[in-house]
mmCIF file of the C-alpha atoms, coordinates in Angstrom:
data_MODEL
# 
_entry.id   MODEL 
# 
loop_
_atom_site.group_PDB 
_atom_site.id 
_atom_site.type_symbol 
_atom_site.label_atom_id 
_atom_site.label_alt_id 
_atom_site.label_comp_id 
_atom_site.label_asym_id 
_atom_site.label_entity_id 
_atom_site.label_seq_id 
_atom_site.pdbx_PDB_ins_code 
_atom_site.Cartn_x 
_atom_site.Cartn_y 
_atom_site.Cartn_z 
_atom_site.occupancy 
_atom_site.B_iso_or_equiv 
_atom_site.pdbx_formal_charge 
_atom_site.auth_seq_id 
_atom_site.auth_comp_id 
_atom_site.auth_asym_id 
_atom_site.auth_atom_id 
_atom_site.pdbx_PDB_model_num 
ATOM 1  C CA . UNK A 1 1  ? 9.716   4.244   -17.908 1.00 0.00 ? 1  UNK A CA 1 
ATOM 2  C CA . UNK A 1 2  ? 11.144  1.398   -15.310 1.00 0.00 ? 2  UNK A CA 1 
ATOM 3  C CA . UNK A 1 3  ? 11.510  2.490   -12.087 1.00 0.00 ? 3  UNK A CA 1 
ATOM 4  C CA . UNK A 1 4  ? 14.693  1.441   -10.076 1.00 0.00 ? 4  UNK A CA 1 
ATOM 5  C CA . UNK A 1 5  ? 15.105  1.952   -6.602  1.00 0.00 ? 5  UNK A CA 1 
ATOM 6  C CA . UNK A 1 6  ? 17.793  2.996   -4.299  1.00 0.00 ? 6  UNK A CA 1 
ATOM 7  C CA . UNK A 1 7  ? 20.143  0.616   -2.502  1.00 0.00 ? 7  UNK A CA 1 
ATOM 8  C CA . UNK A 1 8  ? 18.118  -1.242  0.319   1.00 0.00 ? 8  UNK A CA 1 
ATOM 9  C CA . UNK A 1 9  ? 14.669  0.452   -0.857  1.00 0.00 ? 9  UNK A CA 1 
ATOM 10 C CA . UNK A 1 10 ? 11.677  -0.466  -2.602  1.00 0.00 ? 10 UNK A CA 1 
ATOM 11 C CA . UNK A 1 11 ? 8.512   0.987   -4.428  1.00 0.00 ? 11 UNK A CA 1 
ATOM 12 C CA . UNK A 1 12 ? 5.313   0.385   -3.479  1.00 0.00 ? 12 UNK A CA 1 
ATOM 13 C CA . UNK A 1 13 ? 1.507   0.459   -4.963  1.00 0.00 ? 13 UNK A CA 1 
ATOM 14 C CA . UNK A 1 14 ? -1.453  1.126   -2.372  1.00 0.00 ? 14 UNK A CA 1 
ATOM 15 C CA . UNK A 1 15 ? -3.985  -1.315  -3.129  1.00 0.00 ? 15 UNK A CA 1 
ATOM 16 C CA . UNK A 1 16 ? -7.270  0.731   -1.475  1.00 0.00 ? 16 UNK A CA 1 
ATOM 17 C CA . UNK A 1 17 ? -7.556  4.435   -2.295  1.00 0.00 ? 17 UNK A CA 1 
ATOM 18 C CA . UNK A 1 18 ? -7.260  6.109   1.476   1.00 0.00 ? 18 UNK A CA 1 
ATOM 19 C CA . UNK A 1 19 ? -9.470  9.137   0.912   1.00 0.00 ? 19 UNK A CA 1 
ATOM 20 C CA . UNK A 1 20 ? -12.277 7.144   -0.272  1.00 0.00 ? 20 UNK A CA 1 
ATOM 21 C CA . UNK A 1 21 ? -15.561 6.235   1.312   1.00 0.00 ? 21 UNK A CA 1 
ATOM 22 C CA . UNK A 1 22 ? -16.058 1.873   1.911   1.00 0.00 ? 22 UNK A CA 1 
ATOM 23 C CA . UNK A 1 23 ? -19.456 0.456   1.446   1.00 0.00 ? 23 UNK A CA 1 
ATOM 24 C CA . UNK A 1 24 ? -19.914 -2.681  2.756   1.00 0.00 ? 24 UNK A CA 1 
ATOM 25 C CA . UNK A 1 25 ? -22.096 -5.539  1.527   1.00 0.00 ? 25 UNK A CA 1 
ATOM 26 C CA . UNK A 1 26 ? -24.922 -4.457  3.819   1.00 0.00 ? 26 UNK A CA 1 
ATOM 27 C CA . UNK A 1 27 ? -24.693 -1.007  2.715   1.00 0.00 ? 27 UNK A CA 1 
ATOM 28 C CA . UNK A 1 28 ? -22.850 0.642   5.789   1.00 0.00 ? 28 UNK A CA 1 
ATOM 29 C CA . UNK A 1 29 ? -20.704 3.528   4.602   1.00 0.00 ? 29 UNK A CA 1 
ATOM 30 C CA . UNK A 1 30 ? -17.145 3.895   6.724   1.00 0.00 ? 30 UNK A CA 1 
ATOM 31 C CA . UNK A 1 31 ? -15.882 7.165   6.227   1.00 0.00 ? 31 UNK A CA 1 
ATOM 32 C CA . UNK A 1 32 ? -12.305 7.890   5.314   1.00 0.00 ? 32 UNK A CA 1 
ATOM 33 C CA . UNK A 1 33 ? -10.847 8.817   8.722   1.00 0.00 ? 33 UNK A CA 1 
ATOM 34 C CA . UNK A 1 34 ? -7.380  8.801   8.025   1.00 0.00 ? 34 UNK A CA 1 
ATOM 35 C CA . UNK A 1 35 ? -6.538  12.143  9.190   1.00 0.00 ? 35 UNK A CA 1 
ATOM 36 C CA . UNK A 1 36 ? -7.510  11.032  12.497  1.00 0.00 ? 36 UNK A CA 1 
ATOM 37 C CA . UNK A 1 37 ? -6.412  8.681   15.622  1.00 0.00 ? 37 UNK A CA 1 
ATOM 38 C CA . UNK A 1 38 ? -9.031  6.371   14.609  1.00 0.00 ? 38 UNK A CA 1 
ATOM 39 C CA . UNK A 1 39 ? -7.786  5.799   10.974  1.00 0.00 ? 39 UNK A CA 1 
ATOM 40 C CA . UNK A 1 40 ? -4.555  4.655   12.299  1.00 0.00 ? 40 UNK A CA 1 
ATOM 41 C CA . UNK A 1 41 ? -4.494  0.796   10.364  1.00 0.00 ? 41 UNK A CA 1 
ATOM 42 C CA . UNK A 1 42 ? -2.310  -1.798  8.539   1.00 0.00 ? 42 UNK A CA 1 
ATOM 43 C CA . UNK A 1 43 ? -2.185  -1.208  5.008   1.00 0.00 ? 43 UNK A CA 1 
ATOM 44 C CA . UNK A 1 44 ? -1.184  -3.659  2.157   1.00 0.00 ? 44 UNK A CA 1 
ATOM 45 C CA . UNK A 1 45 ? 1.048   -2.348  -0.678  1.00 0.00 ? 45 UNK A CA 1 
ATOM 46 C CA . UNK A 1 46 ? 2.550   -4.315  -3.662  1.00 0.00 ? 46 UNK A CA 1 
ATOM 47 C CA . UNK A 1 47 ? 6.141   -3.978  -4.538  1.00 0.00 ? 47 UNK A CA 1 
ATOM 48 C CA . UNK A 1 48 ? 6.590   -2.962  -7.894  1.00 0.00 ? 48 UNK A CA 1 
ATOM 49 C CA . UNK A 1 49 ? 10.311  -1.805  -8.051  1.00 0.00 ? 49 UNK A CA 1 
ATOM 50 C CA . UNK A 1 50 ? 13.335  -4.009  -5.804  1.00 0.00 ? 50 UNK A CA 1 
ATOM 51 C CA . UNK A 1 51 ? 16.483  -3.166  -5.709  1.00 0.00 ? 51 UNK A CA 1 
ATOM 52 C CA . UNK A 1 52 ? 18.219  -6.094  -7.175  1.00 0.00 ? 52 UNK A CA 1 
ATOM 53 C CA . UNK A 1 53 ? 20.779  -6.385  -3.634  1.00 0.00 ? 53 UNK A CA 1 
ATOM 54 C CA . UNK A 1 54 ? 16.797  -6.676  -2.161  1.00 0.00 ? 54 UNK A CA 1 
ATOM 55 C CA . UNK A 1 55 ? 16.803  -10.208 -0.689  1.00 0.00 ? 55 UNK A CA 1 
ATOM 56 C CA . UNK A 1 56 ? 14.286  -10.266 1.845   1.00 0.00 ? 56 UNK A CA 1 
ATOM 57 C CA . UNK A 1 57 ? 10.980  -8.873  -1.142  1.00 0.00 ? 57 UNK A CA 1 
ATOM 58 C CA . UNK A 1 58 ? 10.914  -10.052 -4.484  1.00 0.00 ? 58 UNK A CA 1 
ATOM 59 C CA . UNK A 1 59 ? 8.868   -7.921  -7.164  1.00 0.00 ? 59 UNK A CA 1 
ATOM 60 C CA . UNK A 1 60 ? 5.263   -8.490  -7.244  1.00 0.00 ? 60 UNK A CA 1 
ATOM 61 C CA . UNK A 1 61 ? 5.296   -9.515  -3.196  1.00 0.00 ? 61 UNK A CA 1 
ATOM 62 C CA . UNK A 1 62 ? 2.694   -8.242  -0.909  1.00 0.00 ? 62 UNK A CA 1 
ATOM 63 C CA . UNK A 1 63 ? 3.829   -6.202  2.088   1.00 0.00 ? 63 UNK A CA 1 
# 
């Protein structure tokens, strides 16, 4: 099924699961804090549905 957006709006894919548990390369575990003041970061989607009027993100673009 193709998704199409409405007028000025896009669809997005998260790229990193929020709710999960990170473990970095040196074995630290950061816990999923996003419920919290401290979980408060930038997150990068993908745009997988543009509204063809869309000029400023193109399907496929990070944002």
């Amino acid at each position: 099924m193709k998704i199409r957006p409405l007028k000025g709006k896009i669809t997005v894919q998260i790229l990193e699961d929020p709710r999960k548990e990170q473990v970095t390369k040196a074995g630290v575990i950061l816990l999923a804090d996003n419920a919290t003041e401290a979980g408060m970061k930038p997150r990068w989607f993908k745009a997988i549905a543009v509204h063809p009027e869309e000029e400023d993100v193109k399907e496929g673009d990070y944002v």
